[in-house]
C-alpha positions as CSV (number, residue, x, y, z in Angstrom):
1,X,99.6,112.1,115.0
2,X,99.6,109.3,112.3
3,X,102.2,106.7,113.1
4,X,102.3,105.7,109.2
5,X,102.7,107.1,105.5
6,X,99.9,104.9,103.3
7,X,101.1,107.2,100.2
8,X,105.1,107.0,101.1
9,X,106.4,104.0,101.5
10,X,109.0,103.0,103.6
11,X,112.2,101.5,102.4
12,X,112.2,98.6,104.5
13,X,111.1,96.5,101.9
14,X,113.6,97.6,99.3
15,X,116.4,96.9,101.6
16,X,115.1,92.9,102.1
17,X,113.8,93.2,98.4
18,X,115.3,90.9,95.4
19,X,116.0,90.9,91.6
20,X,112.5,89.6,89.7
21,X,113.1,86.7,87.5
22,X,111.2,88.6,85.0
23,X,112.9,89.7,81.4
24,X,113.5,93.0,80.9
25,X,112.2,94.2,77.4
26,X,114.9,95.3,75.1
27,X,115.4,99.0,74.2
28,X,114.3,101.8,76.3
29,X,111.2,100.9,78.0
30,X,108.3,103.8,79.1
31,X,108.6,106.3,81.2
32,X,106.8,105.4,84.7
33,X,105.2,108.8,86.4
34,X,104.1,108.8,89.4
35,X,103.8,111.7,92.8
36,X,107.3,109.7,94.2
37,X,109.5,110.7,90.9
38,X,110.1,109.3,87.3
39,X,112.0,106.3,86.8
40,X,113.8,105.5,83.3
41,X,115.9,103.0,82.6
42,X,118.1,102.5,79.7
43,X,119.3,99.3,78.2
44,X,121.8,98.1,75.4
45,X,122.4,94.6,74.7
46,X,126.3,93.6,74.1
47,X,126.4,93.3,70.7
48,X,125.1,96.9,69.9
49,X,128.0,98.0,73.0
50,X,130.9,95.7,72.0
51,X,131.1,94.7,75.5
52,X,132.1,91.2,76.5
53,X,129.7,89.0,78.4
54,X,131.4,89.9,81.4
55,X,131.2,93.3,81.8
56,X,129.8,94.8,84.3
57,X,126.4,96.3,84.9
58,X,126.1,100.0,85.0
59,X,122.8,102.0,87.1
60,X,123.4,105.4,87.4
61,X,121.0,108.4,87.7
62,X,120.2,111.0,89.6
63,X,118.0,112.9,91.9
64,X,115.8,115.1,91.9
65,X,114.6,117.6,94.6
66,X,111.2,118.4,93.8
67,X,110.2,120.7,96.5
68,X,113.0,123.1,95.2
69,X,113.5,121.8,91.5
70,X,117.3,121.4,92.5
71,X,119.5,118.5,92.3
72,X,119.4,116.9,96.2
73,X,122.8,116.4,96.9
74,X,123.7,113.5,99.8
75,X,120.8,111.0,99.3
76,X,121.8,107.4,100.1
77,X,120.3,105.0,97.1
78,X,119.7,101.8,97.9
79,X,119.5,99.0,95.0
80,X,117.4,95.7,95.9
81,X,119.7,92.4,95.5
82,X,123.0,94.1,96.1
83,X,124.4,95.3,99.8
84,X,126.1,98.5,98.5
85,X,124.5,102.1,98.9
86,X,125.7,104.9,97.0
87,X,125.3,108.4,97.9
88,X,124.4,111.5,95.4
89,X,127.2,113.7,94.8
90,X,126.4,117.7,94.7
91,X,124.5,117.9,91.3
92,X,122.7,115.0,92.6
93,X,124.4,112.3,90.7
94,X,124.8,108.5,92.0
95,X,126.6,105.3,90.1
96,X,126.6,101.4,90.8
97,X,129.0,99.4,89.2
98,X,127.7,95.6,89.8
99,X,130.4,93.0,89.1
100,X,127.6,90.1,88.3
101,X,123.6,90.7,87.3
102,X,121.3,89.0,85.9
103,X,118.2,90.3,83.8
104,X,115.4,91.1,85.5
105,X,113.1,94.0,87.5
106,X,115.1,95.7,90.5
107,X,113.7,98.1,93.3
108,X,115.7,101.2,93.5
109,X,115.1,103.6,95.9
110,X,116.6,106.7,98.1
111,X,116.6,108.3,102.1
112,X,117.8,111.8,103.0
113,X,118.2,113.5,106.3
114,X,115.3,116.2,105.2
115,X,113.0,113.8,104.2
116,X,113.8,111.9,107.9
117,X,112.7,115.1,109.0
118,X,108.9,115.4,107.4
119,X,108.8,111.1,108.9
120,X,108.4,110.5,105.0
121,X,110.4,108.3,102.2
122,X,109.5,108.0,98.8
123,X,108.7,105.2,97.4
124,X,110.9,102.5,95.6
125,X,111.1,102.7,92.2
126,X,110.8,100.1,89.5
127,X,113.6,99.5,86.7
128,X,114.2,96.9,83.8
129,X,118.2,96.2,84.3
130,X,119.9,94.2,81.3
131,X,123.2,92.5,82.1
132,X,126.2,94.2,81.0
133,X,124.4,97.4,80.3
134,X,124.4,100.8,81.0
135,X,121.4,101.6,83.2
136,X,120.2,105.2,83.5
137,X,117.3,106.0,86.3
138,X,115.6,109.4,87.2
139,X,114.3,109.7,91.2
140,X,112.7,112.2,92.7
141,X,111.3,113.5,96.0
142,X,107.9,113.9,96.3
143,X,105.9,117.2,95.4
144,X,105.0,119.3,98.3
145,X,101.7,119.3,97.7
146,X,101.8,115.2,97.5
147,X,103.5,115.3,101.4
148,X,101.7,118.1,102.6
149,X,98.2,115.7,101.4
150,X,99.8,113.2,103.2
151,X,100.3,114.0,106.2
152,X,98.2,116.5,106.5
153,X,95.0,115.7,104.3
154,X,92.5,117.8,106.3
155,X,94.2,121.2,105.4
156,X,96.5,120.4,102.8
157,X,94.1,122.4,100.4
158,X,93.4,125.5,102.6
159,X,94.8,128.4,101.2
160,X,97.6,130.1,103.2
161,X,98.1,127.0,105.5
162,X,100.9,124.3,105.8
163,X,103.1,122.4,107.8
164,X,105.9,122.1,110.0
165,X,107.3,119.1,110.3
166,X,111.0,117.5,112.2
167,X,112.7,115.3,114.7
168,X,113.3,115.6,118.6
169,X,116.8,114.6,120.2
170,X,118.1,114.6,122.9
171,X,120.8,117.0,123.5
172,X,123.6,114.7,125.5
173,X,122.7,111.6,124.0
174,X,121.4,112.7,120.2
175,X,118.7,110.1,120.5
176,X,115.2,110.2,119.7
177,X,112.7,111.1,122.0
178,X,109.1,109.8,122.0
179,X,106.0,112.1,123.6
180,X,107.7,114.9,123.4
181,X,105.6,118.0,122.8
182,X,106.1,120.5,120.3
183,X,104.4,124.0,120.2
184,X,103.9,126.4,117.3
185,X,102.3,130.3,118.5
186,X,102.2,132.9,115.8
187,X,99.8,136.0,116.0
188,X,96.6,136.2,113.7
189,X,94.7,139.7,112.7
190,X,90.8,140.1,113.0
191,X,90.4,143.4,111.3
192,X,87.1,144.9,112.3
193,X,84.8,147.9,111.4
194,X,87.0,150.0,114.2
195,X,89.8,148.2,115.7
196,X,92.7,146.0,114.4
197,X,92.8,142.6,116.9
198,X,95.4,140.6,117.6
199,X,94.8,137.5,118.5
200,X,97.6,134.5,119.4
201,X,97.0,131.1,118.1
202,X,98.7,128.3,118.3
203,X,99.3,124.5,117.7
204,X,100.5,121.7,119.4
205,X,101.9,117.9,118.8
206,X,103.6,115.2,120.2
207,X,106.7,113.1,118.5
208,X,106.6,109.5,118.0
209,X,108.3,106.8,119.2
210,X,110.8,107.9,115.9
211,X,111.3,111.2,117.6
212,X,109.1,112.6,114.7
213,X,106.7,115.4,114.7
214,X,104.5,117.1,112.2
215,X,101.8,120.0,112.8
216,X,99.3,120.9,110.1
217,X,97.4,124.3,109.7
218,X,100.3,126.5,110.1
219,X,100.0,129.8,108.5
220,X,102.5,129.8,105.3
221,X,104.5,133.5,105.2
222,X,103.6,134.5,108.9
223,X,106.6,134.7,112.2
224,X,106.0,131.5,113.6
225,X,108.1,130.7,117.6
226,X,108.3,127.0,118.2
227,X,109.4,125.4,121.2
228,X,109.8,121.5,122.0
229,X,109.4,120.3,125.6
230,X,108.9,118.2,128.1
231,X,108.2,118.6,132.3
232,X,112.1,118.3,132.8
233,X,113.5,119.3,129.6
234,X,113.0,122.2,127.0
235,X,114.6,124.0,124.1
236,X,114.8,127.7,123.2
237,X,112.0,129.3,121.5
238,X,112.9,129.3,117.5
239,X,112.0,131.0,114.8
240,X,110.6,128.8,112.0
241,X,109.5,129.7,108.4
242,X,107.1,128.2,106.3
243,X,107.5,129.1,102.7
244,X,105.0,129.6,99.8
245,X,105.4,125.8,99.0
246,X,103.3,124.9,102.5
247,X,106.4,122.6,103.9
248,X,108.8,124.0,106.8
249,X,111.1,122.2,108.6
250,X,112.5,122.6,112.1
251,X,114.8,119.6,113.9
252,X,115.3,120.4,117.6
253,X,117.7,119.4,120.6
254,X,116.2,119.7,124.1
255,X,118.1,119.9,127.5
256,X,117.8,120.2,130.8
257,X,117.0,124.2,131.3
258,X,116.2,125.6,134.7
259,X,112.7,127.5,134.7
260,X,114.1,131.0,136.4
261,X,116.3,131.3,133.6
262,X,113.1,132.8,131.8
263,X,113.2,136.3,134.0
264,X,111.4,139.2,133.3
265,X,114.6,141.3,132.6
266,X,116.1,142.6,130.3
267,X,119.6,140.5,129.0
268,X,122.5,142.2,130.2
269,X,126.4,141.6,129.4
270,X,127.8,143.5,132.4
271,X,130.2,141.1,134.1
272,X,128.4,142.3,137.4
273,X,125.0,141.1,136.9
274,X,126.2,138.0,134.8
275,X,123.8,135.3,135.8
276,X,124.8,131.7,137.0
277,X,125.5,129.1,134.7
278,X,122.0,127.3,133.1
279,X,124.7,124.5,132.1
280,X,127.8,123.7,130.6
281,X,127.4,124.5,126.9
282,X,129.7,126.6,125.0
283,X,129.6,128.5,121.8
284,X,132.1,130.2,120.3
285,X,132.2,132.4,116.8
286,X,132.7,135.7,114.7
287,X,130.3,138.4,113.6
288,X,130.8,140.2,110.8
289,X,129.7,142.5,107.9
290,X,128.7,141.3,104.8
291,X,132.1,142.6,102.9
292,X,134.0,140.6,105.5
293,X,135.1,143.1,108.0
294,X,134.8,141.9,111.8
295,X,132.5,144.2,113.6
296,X,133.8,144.8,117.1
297,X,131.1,145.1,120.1
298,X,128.5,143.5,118.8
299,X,126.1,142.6,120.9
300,X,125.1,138.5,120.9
301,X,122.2,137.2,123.1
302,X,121.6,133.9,124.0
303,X,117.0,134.9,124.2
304,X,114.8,133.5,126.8
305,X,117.8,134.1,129.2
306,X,120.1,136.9,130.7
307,X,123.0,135.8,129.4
308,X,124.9,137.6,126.5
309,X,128.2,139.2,125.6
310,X,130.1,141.6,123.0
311,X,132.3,140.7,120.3
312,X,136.6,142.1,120.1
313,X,138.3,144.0,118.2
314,X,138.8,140.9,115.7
315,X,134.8,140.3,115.9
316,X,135.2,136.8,117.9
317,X,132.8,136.2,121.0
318,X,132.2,133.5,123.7
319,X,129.5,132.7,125.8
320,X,129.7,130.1,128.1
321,X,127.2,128.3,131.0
322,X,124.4,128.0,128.2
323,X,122.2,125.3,128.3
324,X,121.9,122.4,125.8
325,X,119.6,122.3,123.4
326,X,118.2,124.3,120.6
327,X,118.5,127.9,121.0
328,X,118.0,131.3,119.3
329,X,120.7,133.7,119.5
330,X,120.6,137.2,118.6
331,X,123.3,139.5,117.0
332,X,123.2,142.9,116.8
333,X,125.2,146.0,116.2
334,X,124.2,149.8,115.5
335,X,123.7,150.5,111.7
336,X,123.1,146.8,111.0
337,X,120.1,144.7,110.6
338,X,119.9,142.1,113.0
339,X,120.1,138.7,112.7
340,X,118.9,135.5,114.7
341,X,120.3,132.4,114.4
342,X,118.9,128.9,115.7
343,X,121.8,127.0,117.4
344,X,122.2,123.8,118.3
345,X,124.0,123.4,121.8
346,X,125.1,119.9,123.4
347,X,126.6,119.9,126.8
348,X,129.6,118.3,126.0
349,X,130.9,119.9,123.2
350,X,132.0,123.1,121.7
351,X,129.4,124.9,119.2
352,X,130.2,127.7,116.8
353,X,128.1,130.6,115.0
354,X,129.6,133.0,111.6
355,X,127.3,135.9,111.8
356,X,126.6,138.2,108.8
357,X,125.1,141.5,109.3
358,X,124.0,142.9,106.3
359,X,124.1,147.0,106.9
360,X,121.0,149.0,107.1
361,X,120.3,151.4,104.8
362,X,118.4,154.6,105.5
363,X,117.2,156.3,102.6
364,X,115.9,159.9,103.5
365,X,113.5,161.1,101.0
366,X,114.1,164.9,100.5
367,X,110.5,165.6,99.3
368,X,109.0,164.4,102.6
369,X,111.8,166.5,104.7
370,X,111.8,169.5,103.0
371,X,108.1,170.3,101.7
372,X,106.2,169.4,104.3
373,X,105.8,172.0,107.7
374,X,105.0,169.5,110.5
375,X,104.2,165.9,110.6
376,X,101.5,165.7,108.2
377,X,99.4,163.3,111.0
378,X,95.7,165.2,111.4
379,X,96.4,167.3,115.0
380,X,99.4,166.0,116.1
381,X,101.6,168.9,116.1
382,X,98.0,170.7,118.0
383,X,98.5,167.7,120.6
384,X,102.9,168.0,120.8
385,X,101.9,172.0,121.2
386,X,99.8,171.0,124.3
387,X,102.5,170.0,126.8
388,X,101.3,166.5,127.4
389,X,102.8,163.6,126.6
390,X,106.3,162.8,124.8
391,X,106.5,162.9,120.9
392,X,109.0,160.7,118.1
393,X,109.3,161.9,114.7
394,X,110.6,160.5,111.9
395,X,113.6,163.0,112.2
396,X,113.7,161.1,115.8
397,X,113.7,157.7,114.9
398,X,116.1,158.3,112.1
399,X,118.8,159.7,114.5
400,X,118.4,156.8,117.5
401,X,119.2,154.2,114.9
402,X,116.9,152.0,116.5
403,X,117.0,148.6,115.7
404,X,113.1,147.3,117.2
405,X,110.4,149.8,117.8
406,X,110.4,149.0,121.7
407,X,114.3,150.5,121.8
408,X,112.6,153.5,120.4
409,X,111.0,154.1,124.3
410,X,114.5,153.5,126.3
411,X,115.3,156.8,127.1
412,X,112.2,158.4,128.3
413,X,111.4,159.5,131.5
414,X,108.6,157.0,133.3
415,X,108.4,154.5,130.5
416,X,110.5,150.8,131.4
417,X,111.1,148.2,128.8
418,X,111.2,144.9,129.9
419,X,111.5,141.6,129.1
420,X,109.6,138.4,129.4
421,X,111.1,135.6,128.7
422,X,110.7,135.8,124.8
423,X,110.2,139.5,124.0
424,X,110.3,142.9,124.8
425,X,107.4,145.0,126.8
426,X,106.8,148.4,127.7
427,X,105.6,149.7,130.8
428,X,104.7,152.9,132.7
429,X,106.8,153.2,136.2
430,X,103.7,155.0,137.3
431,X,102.3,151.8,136.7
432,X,99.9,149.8,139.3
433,X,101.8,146.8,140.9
434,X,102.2,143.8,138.9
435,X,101.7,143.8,135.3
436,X,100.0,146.7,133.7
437,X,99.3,146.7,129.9
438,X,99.7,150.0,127.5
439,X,96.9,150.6,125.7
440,X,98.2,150.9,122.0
441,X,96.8,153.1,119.1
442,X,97.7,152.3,115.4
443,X,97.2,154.8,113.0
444,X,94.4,156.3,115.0
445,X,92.4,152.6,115.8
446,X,92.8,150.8,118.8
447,X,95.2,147.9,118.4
448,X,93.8,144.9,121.2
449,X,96.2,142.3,122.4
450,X,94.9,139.6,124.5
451,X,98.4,138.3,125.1
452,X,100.6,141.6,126.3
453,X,103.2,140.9,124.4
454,X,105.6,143.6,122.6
455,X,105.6,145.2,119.3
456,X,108.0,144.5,117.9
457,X,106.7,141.6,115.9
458,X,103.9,144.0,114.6
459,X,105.6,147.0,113.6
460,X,109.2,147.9,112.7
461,X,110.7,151.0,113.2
462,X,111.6,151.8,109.4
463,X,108.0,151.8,109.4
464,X,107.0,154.4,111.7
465,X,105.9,158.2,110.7
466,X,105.5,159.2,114.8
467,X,104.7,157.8,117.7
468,X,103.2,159.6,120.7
469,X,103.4,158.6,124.6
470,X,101.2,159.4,127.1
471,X,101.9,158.1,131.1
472,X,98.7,158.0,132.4
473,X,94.8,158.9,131.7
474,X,95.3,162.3,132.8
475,X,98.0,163.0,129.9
476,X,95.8,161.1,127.2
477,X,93.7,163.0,124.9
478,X,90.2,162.5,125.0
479,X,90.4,160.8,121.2
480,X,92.5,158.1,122.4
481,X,90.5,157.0,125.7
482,X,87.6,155.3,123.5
483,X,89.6,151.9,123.1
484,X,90.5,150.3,126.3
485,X,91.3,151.4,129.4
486,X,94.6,154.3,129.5
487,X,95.0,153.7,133.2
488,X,98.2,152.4,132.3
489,X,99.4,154.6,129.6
490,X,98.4,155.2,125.4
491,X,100.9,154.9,123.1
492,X,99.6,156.2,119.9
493,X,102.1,155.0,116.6
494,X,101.2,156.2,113.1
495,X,103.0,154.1,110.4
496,X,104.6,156.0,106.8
497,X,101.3,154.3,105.4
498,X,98.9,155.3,107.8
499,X,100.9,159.0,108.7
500,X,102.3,161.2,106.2
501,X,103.3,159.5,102.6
């Protein structure tokens, strides 16, 4: 990974920098462009001002965000030849008030703690000052495209791709951490003549001696997991989006995590299988609707672990013996979306969460209930007639409430939902020993994983028309035996867009 910026300058030099002994030219001088913002500045001589030869010297400005077009609040400005900093207020405004300065050219420049993040800062600016005047200057952050080209000038201009980009800490000590590696896995599509493929990919980088990371290539509007580790430390695996701009960021805390607290089980909150402690984090906090209500017994789950717990009857929760680091946590409730929320623990301290669940809403359309007879699938009320296999409607789904497809497959007989450490599986009980994958059918083509994993990062259950479940190869239809092997159970799912419309 590059160790340095060519096209973003540090501020090193603005910090040791010093006023030019060159004169500035009276009036308003041009407007400098560059990919690292616009700089202006304004002068006025004390004549046209009626200030006294004495007064002070105004710079004041503001910045600009430019991979959001907002204001960027809490940027510290640094001015060459003075030992203040000023920092931006929440429409991005700054001010220095300089008791003594002479004419002349002056490096101005700015930091921020998400531009630490990307390992970037943009460059110092340069501005005219007159003595005694009011001084106005326009900064900006670079474009994305200008920092994705940076640091990532191989892919910067392949469509759909970007970059993640952050810093590694240590969780007890919050200090940087050098070599640390940091993983990105997200799941691609080959879409062929017959069958729908998935196939994982991933990415992989190490920090520098700054603690700072970047990956390029990653897919921009896709479910990205990262996770940063090393042999004796680790952090949870997070969620991380890249947005249509090409730049996500994603800052992470690793601990000290003991490796069986990745079972494959599913998280439980019964006070009789409660695990042991993984450490001596805490976190604390509320859940509750979006019109403010507390929701009592929400479920939170601390993911990759067993450990989880319910809210009260005032919508508070605690979990405690977590381990430090970054972490995902999970909230959910029946009749509410859920929501996951990237935490970061320390070991010594307390941390706190405010969940909002934002309700689900279930439209039922009346033309698809009422005038249609059956599913509207080609032959699947012939196969639900045939006595083999179990069958979900739409009418089914609806009434379970289900939050991810795998809950849909809880409650029937010979069919085991497990977990593995970062999602949910489903299994035959029939089964061989060890690990036995379903073969899955989407919308009548055989859907190939290479990895195993579950499906509910594929399909949602809002989403699904029917599904159909068959135990073993004696139960599956003959249609459904052509893409894989059904030794260890077909589950056939037919989506509202591939089903009945």
């Amino acid at each position: 990974m590059p160790r340095s910026i060519p096209a973003l300058l540090l501020l090193a030099s603005l910090v040791a920098g010093t006023a030019s002994a060159q004169n500035s030219e009276r009036g308003r001088p041009a407007v400098r462009d560059s990919a690292a913002g616009t700089a202006r500045a304004n002068t006025a001589s004390p004549s046209d001002t009626g200030q006294s030869a004495v007064a002070k010297t105004v710079i004041s400005g503001f910045v600009l965000d430019s991979m959001t077009n907002q204001p960027l609040a809490g940027a510290t400005v640094l001015l060459s030849g003075s030992s203040r900093s000023v920092t931006t207020d929440a429409g991005g405004r700054f001010r220095f008030e300089l008791d003594s300065a002479t004419d002349g050219t002056y490096s101005i420049g700015f930091f921020h703690p998400s531009l630490d993040s990307l390992g970037v800062t943009p460059a110092p600016r340069q501005i005219q000052v007159h003595s005694g005047g009011e001084n106005f200057v326009e900064l900006a952050v670079p474009s994305m495209r200008t920092i994705t080209y940076a640091l990532c000038p191989d892919t910067s201009l392949t469509d759909g791709r970007g970059l993640v980009a952050g810093t590694v800490r240590d969780a007890a000590t919050d200090k940087p951490l050098d070599s640390v590696r940091v993983v990105l896995m997200w799941t691609g599509m080959n879409v062929g003549n017959s069958s729908v493929t998935k196939v994982p990919r991933a990415v992989s980088v190490l920090t520098d001696e700054r603690g700072s990371y970047h990956a390029c290539g990653v897919p921009v509007g896709v479910r990205v997991t990262a996770q940063a580790r090393t042999n004796t430390q680790r952090s949870g695996w997070i969620e991380v989006n890249v947005p249509e701009g090409g730049i996500g960021t994603r800052n992470f805390l690793i601990g000290t995590r003991p490796a069986a607290s990745v079972a494959a089980r599913e998280p439980t909150d019964t006070a009789a299988s409660a695990p042991a402690p993984l450490g001596t984090a805490v976190l604390t906090g509320t859940v509750k609707a979006t019109n403010g209500h507390p929701l009592e017994g929400a479920q939170v789950l601390l993911l990759g672990t067993l450990v989880g717990g319910r809210t009260d009857e005032n919508g508070n929760f605690r979990l405690g013996g977590l381990p430090g680091g970054t972490q995902s946590i999970e909230v959910r409730q029946i009749g509410y979306a859920p929501q996951r929320y990237a935490v970061d623990l320390s070991p010594d301290k307390m941390s706190r969460i405010d969940a909002v669940l934002e309700e689900r809403a279930v439209v039922l359309e009346a033309v698809e209930v009422a005038g249609k007879k059956g599913s509207g699938i080609p032959d699947f009320d012939r196969r639900q007639k045939s006595g083999f296999g179990t069958y979900i409607t739409r009418d089914d789904i609806e009434k379970r409430g289900a939050i991810r497809t795998t809950d849909l497959f809880r409650t029937i007989p010979g069919v085991q939902v497990n977990w593995n450490g970062s999602g949910y599986t489903v299994q035959m009980s029939r089964s061989a020993a060890g690990y036995c994958p379903v073969q899955y059918y989407i919308d009548g083509t055989p859907f190939l994983s290479t990895g195993g994993d579950d499906m509910d990062q594929i399909v949602q259950p809002q989403d699904i028309q029917a599904i159909e479940v068959y135990k073993g190869p004696t139960e599956t239809p003959a249609e459904f035996q052509g893409g894989g092997s059904a030794a260890c159970g077909t589950i056939v799912i037919w989506t509202r867009r591939g089903g009945s419309q």
